[in-house]
DSSP file (Angstrom, degrees, kcal/mol; ACC not computed):
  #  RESIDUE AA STRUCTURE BP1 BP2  ACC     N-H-->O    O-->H-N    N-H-->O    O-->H-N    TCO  KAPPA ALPHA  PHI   PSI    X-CA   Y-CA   Z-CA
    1    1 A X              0   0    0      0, 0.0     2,-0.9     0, 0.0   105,-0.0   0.000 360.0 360.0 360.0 143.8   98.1   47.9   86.4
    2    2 A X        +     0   0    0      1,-0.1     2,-0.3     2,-0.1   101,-0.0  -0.798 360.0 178.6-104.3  98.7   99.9   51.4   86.4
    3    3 A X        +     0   0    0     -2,-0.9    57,-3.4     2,-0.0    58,-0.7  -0.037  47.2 115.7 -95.8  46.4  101.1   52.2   82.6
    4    4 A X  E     -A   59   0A   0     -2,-0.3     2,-0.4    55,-0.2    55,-0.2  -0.923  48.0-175.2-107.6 116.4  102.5   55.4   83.6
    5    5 A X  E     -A   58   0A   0     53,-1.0    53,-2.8    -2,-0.5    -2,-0.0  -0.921  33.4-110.0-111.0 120.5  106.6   55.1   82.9
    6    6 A X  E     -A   57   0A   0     -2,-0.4     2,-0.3    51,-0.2    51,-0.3  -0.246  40.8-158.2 -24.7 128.1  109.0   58.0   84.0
    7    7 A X        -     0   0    0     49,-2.0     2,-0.3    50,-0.0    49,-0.3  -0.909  37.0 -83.6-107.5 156.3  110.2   59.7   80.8
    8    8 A X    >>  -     0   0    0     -2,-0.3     3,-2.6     1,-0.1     4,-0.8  -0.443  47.6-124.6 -46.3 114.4  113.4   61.9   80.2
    9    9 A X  G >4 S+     0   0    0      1,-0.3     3,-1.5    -2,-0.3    -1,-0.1   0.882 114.9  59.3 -59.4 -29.2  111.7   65.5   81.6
   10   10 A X  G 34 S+     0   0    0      1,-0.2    -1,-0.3     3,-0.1    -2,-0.0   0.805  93.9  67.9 -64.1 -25.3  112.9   66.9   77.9
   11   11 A X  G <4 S+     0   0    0     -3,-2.6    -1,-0.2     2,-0.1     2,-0.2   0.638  90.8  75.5 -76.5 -12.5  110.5   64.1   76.2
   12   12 A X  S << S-     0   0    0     -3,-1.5    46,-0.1    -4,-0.8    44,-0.0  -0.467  71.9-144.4 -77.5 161.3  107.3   65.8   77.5
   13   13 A X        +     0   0    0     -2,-0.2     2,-0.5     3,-0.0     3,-0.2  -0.083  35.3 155.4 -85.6  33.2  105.7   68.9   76.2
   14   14 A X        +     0   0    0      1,-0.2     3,-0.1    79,-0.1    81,-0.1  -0.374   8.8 152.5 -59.4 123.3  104.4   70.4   79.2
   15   15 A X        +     0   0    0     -2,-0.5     2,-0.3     1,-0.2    -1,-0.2   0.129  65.5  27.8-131.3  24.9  104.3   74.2   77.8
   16   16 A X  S    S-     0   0    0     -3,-0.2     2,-0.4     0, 0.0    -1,-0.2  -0.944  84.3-107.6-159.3 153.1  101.6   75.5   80.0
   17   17 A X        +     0   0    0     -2,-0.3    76,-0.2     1,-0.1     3,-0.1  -0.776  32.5 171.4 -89.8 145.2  100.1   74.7   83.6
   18   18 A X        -     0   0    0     74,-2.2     2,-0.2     1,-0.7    75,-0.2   0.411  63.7 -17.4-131.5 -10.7   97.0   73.0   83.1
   19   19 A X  E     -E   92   0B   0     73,-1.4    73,-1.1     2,-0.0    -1,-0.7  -0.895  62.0-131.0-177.9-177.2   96.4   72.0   87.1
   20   20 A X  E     -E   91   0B   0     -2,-0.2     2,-0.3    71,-0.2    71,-0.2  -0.854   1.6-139.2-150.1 167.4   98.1   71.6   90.1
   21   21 A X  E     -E   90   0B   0     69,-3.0    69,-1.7    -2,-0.2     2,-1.5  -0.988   7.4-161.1-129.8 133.1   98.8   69.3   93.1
   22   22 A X        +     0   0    0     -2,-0.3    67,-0.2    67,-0.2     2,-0.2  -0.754  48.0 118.9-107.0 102.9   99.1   70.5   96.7
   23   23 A X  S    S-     0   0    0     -2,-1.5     2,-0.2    64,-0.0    -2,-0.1  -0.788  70.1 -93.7-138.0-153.3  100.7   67.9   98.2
   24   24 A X     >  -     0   0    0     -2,-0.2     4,-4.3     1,-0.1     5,-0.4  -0.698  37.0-114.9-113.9 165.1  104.4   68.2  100.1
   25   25 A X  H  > S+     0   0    0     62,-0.9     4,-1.3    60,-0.4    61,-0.1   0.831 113.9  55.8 -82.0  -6.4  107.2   67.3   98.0
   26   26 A X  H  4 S+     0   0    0     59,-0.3     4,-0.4     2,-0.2     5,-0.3   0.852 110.1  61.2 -79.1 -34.6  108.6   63.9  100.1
   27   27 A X  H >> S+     0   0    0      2,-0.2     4,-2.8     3,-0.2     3,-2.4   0.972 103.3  42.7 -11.9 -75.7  105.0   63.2   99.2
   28   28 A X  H 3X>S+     0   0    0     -4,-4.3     4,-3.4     1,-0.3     5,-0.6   0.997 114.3  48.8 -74.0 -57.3  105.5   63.4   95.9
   29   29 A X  H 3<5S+     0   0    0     -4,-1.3    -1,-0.3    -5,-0.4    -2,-0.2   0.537 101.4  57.1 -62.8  18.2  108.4   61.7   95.8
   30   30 A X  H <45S+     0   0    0     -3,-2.4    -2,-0.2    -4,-0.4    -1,-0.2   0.613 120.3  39.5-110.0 -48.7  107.5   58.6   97.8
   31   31 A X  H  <5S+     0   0    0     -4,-2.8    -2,-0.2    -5,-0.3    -3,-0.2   0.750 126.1  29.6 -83.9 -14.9  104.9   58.3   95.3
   32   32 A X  T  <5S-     0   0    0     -4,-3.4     2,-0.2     1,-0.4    -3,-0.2   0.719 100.7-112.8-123.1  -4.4  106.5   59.3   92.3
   33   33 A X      < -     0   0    0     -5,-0.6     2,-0.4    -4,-0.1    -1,-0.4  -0.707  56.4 -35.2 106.5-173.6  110.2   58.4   92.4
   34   34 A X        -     0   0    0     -2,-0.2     2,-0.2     1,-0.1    -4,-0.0  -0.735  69.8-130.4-118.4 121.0  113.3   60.7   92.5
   35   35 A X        -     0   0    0     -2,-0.4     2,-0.4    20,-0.1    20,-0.2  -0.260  15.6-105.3 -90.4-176.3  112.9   63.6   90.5
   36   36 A X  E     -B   54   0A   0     18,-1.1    18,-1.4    -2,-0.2     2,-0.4  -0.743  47.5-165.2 -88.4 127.7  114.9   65.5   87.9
   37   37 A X  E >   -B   53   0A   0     -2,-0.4     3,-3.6    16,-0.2     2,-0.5  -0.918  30.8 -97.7-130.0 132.6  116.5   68.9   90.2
   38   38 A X  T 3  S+     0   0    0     14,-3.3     4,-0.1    -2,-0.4     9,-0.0  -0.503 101.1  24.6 -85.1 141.6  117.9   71.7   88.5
   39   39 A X  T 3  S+     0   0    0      2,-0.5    -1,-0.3    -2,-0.5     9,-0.0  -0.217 106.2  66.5 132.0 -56.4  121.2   71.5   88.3
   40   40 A X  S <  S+     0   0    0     -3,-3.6     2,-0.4     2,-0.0    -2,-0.1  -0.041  92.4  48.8-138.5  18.1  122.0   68.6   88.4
   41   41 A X        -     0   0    0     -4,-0.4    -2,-0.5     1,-0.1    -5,-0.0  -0.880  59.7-142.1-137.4 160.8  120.5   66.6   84.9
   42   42 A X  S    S+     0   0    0     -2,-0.4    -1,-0.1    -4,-0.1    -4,-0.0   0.173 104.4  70.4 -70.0 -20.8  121.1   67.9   81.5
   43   43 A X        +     0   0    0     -3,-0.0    -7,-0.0     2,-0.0    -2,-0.0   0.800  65.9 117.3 -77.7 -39.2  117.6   66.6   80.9
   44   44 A X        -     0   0    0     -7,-0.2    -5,-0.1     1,-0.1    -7,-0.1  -0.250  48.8-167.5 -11.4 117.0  116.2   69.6   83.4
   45   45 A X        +     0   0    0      2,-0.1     2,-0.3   -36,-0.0    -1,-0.1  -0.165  47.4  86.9 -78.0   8.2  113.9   71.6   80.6
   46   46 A X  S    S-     0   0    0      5,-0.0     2,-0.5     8,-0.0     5,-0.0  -0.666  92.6 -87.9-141.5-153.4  113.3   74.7   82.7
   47   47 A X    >>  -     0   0    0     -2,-0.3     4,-1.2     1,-0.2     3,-0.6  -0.687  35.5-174.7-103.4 113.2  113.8   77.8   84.0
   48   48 A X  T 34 S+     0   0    0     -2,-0.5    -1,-0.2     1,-0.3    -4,-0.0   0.300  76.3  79.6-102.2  20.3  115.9   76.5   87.1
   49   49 A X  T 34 S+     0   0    0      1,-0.1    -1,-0.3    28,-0.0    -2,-0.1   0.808 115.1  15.2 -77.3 -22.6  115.8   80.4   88.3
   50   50 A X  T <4 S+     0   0    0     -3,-0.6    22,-3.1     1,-0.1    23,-0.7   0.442 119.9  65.5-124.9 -13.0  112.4   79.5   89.4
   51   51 A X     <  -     0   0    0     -4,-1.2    20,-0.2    20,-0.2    -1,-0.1  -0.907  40.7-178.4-122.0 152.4  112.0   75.8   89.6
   52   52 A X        +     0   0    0     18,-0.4   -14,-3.3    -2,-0.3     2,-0.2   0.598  68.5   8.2-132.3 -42.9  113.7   73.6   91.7
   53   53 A X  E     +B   37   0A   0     17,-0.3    17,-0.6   -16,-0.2     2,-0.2  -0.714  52.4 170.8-119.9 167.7  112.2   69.7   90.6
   54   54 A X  E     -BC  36  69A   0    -18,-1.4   -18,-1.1    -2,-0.2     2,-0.5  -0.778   9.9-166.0-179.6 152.9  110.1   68.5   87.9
   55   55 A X  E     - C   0  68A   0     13,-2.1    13,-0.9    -2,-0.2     2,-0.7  -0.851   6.5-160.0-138.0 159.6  109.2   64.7   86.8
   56   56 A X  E     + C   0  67A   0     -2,-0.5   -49,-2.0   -49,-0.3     2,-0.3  -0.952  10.0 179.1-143.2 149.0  107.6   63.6   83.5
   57   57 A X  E     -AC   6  66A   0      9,-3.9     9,-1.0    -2,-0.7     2,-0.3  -0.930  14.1-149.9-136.9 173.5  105.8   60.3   82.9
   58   58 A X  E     -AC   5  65A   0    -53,-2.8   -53,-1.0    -2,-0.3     7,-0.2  -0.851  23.6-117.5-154.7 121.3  104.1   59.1   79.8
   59   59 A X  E  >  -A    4   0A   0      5,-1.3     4,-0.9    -2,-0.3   -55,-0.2  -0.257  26.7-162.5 -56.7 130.7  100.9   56.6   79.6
   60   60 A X  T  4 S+     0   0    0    -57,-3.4    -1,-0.2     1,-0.1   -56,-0.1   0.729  94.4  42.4 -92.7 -23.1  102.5   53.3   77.5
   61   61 A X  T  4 S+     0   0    0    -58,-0.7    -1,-0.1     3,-0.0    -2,-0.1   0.503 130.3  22.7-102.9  -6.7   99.1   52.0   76.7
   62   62 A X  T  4 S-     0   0    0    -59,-0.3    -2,-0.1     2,-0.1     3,-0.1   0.410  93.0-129.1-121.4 -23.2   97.1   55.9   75.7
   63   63 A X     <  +     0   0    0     -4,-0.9    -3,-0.1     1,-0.1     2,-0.1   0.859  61.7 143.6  74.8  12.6  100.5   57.8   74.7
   64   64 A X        -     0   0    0     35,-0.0    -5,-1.3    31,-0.0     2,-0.4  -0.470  32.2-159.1 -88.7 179.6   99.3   60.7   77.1
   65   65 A X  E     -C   58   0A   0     -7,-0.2    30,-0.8    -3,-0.1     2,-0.5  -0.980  17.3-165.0-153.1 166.9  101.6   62.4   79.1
   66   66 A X  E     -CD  57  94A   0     -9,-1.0    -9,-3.9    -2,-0.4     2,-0.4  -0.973   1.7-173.1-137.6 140.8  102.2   64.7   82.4
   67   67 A X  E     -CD  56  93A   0     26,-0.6    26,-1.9    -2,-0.5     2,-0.3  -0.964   8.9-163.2-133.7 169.0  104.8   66.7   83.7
   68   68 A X  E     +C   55   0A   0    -13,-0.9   -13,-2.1    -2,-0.4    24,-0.3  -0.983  13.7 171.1-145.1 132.7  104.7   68.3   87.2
   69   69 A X  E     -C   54   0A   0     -2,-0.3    22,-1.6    22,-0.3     2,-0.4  -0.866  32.7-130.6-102.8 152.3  106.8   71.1   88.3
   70   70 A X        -     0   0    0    -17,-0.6   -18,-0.4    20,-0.3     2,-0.4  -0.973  28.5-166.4-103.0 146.6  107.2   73.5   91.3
   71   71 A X        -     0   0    0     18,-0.4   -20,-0.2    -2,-0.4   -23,-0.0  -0.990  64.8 -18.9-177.3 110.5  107.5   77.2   90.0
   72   72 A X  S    S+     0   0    0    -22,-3.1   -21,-0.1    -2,-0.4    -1,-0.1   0.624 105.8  91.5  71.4  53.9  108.7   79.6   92.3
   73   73 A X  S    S+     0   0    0    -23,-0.7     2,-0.2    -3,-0.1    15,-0.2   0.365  73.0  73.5-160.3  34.4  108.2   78.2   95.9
   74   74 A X  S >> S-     0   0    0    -24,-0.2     4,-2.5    -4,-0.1     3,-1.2  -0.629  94.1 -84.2-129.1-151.8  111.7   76.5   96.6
   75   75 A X  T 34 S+     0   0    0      1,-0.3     4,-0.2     2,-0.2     7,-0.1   0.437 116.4  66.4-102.4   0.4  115.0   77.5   97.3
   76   76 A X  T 34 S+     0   0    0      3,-0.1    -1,-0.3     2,-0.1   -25,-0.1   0.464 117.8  32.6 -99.0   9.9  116.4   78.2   93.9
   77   77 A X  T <4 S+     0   0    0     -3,-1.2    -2,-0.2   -27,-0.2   -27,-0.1   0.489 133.7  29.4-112.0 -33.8  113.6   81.4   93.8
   78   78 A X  S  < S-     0   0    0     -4,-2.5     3,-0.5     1,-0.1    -3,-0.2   0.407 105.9-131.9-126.3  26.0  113.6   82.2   97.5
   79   79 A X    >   -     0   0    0     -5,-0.2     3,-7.2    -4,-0.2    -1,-0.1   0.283  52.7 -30.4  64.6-179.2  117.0   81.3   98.7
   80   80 A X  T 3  S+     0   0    0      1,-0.2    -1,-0.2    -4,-0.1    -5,-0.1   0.489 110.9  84.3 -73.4  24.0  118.2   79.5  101.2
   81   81 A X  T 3  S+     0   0    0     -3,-0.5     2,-0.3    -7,-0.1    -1,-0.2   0.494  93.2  60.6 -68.7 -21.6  115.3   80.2  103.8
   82   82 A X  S <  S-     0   0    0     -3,-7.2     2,-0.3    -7,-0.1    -8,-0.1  -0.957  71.2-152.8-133.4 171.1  113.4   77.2  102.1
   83   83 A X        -     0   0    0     -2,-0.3     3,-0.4    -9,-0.1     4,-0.3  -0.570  36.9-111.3-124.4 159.7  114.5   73.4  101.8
   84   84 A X  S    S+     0   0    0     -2,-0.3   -32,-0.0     1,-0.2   -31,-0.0   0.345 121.5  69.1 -78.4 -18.4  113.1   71.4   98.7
   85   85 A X  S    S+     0   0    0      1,-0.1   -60,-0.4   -60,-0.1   -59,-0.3   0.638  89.6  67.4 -82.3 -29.4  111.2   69.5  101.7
   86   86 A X  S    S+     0   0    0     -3,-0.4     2,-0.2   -62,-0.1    -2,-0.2   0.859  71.9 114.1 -49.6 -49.0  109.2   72.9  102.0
   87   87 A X        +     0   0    0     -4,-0.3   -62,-0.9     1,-0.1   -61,-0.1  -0.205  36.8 170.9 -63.3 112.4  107.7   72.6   99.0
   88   88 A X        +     0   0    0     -2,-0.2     2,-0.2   -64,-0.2    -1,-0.1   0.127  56.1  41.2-116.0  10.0  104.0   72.1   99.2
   89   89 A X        -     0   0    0    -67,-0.2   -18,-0.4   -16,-0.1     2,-0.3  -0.849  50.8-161.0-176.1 139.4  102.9   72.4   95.8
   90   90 A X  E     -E   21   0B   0    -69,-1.7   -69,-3.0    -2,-0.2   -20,-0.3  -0.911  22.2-126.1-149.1 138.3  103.4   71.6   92.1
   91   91 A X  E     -E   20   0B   0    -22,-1.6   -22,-0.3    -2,-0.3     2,-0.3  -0.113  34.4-156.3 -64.5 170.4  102.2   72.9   88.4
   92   92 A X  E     -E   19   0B   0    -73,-1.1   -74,-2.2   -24,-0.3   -73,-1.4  -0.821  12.7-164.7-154.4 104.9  100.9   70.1   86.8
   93   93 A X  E     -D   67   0A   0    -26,-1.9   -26,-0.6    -2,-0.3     2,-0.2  -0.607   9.6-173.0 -75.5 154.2  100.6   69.3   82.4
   94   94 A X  E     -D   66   0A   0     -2,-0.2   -28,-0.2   -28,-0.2     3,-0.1  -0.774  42.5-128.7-134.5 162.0   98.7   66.9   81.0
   95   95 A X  S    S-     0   0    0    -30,-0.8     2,-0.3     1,-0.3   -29,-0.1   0.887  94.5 -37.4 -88.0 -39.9   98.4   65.9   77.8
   96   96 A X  S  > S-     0   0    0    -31,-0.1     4,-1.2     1,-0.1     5,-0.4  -0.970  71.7 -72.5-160.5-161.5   94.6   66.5   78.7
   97   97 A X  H  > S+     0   0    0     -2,-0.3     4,-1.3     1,-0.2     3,-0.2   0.742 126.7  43.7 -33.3 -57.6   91.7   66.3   81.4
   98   98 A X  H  > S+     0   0    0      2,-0.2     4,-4.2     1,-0.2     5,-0.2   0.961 107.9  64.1 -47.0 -63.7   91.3   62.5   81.4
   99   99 A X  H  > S+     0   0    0      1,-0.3     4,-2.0     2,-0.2     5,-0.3   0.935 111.4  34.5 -43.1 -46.3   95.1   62.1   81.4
  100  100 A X  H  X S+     0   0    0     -4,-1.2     4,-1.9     2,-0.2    -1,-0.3   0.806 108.1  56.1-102.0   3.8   95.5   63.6   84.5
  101  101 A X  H  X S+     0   0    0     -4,-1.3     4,-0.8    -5,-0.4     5,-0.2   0.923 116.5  52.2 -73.0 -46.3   92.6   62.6   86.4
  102  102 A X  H >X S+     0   0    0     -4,-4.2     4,-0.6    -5,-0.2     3,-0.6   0.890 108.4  44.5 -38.4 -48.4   94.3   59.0   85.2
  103  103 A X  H >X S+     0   0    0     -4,-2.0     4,-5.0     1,-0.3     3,-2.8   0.955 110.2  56.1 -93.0 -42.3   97.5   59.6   86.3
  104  104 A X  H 3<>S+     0   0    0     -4,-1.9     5,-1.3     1,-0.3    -1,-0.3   0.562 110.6  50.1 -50.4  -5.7   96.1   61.0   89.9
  105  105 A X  H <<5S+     0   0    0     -4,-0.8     3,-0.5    -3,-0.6    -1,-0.3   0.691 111.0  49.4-107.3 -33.5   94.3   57.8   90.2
  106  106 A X  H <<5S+     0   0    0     -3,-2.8    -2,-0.2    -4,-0.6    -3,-0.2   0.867 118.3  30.8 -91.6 -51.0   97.1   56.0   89.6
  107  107 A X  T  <5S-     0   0    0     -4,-5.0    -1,-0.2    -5,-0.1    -2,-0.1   0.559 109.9-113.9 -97.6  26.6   99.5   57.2   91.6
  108  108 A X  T   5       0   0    0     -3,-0.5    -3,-0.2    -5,-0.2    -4,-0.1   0.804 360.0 360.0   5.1  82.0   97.0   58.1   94.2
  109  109 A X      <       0   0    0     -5,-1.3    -4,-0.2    -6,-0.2    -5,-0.1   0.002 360.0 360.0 -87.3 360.0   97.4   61.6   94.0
């Protein structure tokens, strides 16, 4: 059973990157759902000069949580020469080690 639930991206703490995932971003979104794009939520929490997506989840049965970003390697840092489809990799909080080795299992990441 997966007891990782989307949250509101503002409800996480991510305030550092703590790993990453190299996958492609229709990747990540066939596995993870429609993310939050800056711009276009009020929920967005970051610096959309340099980030382009970002998703948060939070475990319902541990309380841990992850947020995953991409930070500088779409189109709102390097114009329109790359597509949000480009994007081949993403910072990654966790609330800590175990949490995301959890969540990568879960959402087989």
């Amino acid at each position: 059973m997966n007891d990782w639930k989307p949250v509101s991206a503002l409800e996480y703490n991510a305030e550092y990157r703590s790993n990453s995932i190299d996958k492609p971003f229709n990747e990540m979104r066939q596995k993870l759902g429609e993310p939050f794009i800056a711009g276009e939520s009020d929920d967005y929490p970051d610096d959309t000069d340099k980030t382009d997506v970002c998703w948060g989840f939070k475990n319902t049965a541990t309380g841990a949580e992850v947020g995953i970003w991409n930070y500088k390697n779409g189109p709102n840092y390097n114009g329109s020469a790359v597509a949000l489809e480009d994007i081949n990799g993403f910072s990654v909080w966790a609330s800590n080690q175990q949490a995301f080795i959890d969540f990568c299992k879960a959402f087989n990441l």
